[in-house]
Steps between C-alpha positions, in 0.01 A plus 500: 500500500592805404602768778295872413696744303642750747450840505743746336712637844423875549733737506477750715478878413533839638493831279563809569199702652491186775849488587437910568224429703709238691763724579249768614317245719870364620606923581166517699536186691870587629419833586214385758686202637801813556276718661344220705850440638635846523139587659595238758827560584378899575233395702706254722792772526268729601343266723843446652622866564136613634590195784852669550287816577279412728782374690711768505357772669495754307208715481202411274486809355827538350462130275178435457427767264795364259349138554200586353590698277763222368203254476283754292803523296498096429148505410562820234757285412359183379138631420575793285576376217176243502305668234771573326692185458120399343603703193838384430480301200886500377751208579635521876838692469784572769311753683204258539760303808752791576321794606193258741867391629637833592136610660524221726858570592401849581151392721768217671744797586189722609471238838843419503623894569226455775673255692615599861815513698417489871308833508562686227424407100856605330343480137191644560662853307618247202112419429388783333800451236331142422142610509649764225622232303220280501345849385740525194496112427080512523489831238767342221314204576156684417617670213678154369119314464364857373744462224414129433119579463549791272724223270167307470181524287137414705208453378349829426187382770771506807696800328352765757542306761835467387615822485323645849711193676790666303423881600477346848853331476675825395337682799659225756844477310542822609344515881762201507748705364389791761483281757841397450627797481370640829561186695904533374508864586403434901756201493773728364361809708550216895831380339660833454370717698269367788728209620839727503322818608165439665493123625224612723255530221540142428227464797236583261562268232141346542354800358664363190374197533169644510555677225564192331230267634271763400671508137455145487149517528442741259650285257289195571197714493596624155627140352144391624349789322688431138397117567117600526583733234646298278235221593225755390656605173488140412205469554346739350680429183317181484173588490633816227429413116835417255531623195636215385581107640728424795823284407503212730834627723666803503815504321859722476495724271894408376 
């Protein structure tokens, strides 16, 4: 008896627009299991130097105001960009790994500078120089995905939505920017002149750190306000007529 003719072996296949969309998928994936871990290792070291605090006498009033702050500044960290990274259609580049990285170097110095020595916290004047960094790091990274979308063509039903989330970028690059700038004047203004001069001044430090909690918020309140934005636009550009039909995905434009 004759055994059945086997079927022809099938080779497999992957073009172009797939292997794209595989490497997209792929940059995506990394970047949350990175932030997952860097989120982690933040929250544990700040976990870790708010124990050192409460044991350490110091006053409550002089660290807890940078503690919190430092927390609001994880959460701008790895929420801000969550409408945003919704729009990036390209293939995942070097920035995509290296400038997450450096943000979550700068939120793990934030606690560590906050770490006490018997009575006294001997980085506490260092922490406004890395809260300006993460400032500078945050605005090239804004303006880095603002570049990005404006590389890509959307379908012209998202368009609007599209360019109000851009409009909205621009105006945080630069509070970043701002922000950064400010926070490196004071730490240049206690190194040179209020720690050889005026040492007694550094007693009201937690004014700062006021200053910054309060910062902080502001910027969650506006991320949450360009998310509900953002999530409005969209919707609304749904339920608008187009002119003509929608491609299937959004594509670069090179």
């Amino acid at each position: 008896m004759l055994l059945p003719t086997m079927r022809a072996q099938h080779i497999p296949e992957l073009d172009h627009a797939t292997l794209a969309a595989r490497i997209r998928d792929h940059g995506r994936e990394t970047q949350l299991f990175l932030n997952s871990v860097l989120v982690s290792v933040a929250v544990a070291n700040a976990a870790y130097v708010f124990a050192l605090l409460l044991g350490s006498g110091i006053s409550p009033m002089l660290w807890l105001p940078f503690i919190l702050a430092s927390f609001g500044f994880v959460l701008i960290t790895f929420s801000g960009t969550s409408s945003t990274s919704l729009l990036i259609v390209s293939l995942p580049d070097w920035r995509d790994g290296v400038l997450p990285l450096l943000q979550a170097m700068a939120v793990f110095l934030m606690f560590s500078t906050l770490i006490p020595a018997h009575s006294t916290m001997p980085l506490l004047s260092d922490w406004y120089a890395v809260v300006a960094a993460h400032a500078f790091i945050g605005g090239f990274w804004i303006r880095s995905l603002a570049a990005r979308i404006k590389e890509t063509r959307y379908d012209p039903a998202v368009r609007d939505a599209v360019e109000g989330h851009l409009k909205s970028m621009r105006g945080s690059a630069i509070a970043a920017a701002s922000s950064g700038s400010f926070w490196l004047a004071i730490w240049l203004t206690i190194r040179w002149w209020v720690l050889p001069e005026h040492p007694e001044f550094l007693r009201f430090q937690g004014l700062l750190g006021l200053v910054a909690l309060a910062i902080s918020i502001g910027v969650l309140a506006l991320i949450e306000r360009q998310r509900q934005g953002f999530a409005i636009l969209v919707s609304d550009s749904q339920t608008a007529p187009s002119g003509r039909a929608r491609p299937d995905r959004p594509h670069n434009s090179k």
